[in-house]
DRENPA-3360 file (N, C-alpha, C; in nm, 2 decimals, always signed):
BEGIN
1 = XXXXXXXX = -0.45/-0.67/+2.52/-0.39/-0.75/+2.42/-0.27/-0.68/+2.35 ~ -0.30/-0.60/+2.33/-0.20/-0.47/+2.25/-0.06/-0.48/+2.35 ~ -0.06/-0.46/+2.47/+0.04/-0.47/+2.53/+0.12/-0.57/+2.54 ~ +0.05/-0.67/+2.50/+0.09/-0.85/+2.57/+0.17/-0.85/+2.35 ~ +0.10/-0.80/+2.29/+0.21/-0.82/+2.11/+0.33/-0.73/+2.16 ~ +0.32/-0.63/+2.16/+0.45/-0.49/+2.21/+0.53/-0.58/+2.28 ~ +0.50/-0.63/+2.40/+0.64/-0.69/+2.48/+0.65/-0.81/+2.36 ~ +0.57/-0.90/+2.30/+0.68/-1.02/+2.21/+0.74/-0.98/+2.17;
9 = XXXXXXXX = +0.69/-0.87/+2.08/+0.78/-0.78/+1.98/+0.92/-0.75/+1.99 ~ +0.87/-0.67/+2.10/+1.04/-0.59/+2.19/+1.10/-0.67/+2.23 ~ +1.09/-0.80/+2.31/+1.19/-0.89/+2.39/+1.18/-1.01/+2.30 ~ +1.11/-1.02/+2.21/+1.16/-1.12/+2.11/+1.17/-1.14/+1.99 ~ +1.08/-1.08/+1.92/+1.13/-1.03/+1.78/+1.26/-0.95/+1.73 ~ +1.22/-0.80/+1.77/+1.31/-0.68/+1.75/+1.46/-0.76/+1.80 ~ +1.49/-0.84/+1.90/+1.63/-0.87/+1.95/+1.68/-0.95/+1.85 ~ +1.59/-1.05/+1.75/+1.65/-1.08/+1.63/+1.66/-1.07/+1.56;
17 = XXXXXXXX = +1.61/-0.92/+1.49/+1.58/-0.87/+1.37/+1.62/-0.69/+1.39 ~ +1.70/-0.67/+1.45/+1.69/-0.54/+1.48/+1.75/-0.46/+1.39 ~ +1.84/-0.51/+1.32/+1.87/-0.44/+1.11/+1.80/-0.43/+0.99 ~ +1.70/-0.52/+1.03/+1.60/-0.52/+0.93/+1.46/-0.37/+0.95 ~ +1.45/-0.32/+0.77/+1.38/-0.23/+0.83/+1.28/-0.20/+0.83 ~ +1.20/-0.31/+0.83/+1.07/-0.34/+0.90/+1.02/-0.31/+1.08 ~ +1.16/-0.37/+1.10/+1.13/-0.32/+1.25/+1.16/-0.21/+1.26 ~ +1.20/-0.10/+1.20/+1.25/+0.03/+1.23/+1.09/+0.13/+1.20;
25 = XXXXXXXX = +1.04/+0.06/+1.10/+0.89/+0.06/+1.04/+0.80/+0.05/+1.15 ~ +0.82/-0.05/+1.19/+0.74/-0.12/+1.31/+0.78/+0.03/+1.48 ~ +0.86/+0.02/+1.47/+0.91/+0.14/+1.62/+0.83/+0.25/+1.59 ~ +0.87/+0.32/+1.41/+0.80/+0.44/+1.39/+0.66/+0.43/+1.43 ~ +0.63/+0.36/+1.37/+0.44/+0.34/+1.37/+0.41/+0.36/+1.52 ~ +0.45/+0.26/+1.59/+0.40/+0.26/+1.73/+0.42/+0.40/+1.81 ~ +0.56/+0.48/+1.78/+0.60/+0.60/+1.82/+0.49/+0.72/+1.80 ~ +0.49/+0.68/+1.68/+0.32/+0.81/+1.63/+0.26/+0.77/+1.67;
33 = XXXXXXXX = +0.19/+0.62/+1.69/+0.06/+0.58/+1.76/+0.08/+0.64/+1.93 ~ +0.18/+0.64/+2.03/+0.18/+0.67/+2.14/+0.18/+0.80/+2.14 ~ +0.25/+0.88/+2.02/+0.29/+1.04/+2.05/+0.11/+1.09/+2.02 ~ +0.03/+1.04/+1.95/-0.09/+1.07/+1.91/-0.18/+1.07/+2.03 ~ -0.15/+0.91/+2.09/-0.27/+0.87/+2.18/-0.24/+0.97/+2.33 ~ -0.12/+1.02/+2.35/-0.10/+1.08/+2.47/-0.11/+1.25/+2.46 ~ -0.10/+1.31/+2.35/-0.17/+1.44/+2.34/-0.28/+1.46/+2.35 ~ -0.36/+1.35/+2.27/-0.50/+1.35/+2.28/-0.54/+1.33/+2.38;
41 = XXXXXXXX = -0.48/+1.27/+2.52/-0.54/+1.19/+2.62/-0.50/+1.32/+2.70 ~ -0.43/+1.44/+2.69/-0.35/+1.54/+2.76/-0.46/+1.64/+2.73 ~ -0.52/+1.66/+2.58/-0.66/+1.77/+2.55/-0.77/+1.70/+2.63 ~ -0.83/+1.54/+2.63/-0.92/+1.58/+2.73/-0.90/+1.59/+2.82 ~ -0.84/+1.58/+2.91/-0.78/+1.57/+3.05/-0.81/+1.76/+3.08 ~ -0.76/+1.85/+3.00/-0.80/+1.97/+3.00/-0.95/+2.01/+3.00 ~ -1.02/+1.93/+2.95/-1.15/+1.95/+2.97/-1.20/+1.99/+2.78 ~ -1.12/+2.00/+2.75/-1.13/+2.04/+2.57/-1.20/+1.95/+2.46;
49 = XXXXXXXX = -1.24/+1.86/+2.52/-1.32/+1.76/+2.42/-1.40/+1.83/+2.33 ~ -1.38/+1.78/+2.22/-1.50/+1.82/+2.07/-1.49/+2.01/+2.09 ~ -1.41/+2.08/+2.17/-1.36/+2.18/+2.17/-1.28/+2.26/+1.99 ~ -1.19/+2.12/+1.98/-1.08/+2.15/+1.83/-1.15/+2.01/+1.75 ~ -1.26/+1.99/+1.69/-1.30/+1.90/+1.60/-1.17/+1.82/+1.51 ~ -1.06/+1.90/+1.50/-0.97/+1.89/+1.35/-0.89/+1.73/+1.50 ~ -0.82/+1.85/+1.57/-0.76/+1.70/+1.70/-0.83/+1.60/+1.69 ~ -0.96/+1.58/+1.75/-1.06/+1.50/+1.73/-1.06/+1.40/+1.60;
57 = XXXXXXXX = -1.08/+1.43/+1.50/-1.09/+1.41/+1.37/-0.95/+1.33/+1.35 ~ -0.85/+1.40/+1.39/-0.70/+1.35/+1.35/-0.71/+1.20/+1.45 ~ -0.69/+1.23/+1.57/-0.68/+1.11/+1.61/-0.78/+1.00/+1.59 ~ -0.87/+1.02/+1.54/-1.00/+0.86/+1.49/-0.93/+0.83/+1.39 ~ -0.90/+0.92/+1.32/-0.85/+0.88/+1.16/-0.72/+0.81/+1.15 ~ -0.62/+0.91/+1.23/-0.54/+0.83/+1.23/-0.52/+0.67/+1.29 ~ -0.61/+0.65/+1.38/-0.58/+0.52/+1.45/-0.65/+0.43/+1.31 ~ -0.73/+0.44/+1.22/-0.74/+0.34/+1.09/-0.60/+0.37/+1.00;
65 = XXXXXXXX = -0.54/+0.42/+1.02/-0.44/+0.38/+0.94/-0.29/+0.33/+1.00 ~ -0.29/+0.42/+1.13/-0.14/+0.37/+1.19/-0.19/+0.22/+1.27 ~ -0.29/+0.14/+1.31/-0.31/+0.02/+1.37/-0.31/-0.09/+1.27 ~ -0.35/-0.06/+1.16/-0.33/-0.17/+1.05/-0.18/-0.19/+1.01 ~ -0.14/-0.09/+1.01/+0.01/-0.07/+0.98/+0.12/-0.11/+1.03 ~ +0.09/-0.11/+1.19/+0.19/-0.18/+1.26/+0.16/-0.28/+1.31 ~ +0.02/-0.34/+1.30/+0.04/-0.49/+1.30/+0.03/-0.59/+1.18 ~ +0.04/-0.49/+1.06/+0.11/-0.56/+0.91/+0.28/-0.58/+0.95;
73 = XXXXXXXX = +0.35/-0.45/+1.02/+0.45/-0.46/+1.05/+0.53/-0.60/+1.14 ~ +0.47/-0.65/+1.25/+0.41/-0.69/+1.31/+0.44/-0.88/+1.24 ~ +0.32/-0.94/+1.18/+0.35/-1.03/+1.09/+0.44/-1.02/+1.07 ~ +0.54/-0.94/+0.98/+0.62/-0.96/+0.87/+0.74/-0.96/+0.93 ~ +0.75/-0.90/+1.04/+0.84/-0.96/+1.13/+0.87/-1.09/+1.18 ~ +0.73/-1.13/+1.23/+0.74/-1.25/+1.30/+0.77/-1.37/+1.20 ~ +0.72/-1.34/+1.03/+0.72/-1.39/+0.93/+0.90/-1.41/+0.92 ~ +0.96/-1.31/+0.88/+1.07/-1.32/+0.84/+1.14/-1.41/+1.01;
81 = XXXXXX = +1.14/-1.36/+1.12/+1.21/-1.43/+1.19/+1.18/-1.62/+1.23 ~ +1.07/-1.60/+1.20/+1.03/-1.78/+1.17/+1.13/-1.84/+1.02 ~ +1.11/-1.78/+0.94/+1.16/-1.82/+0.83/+1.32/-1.84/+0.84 ~ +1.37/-1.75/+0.92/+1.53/-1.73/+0.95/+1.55/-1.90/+1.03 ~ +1.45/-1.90/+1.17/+1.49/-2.02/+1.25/+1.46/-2.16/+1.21 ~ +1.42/-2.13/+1.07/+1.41/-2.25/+1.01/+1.51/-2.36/+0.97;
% end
């Protein structure tokens, strides 16, 4: 489902709102959410699991705060561009 918001987002939101800086809000968030989820997915792959507790730790934690975030981003986008094609 996560994939199927990202593409509205990108091919239809962001193309009409792309000065506004919510969406620039919106890119960041997602950017740390992917830079996060692909290191972590690169330590286990090494075999390193529960190895560095603090990595571990960071990425749980951070996913409660960067997934609420960019789909507050998210709304308020779709918010404002509804309101525009009004």
């Amino acid at each position: 489902m996560n994939i199927v918001v990202a593409n509205f987002m990108i091919w239809g939101i962001l193309e009409l709102k792309r000065d506004h800086y919510i969406c620039f809000c919106w890119i960041l968030t997602r950017l740390i959410t992917r830079i996060i989820k692909h290191v972590y997915n690169i330590y286990i792959n090494m075999g390193l699991r529960f190895e560095l507790v603090w990595l571990d730790y960071f990425r749980f934690t951070s996913f409660y705060i960067l997934y609420p975030l960019e789909n507050l981003c998210s709304y308020v986008l779709i918010y404002f561009v509804i309101d525009d094609l009004r």
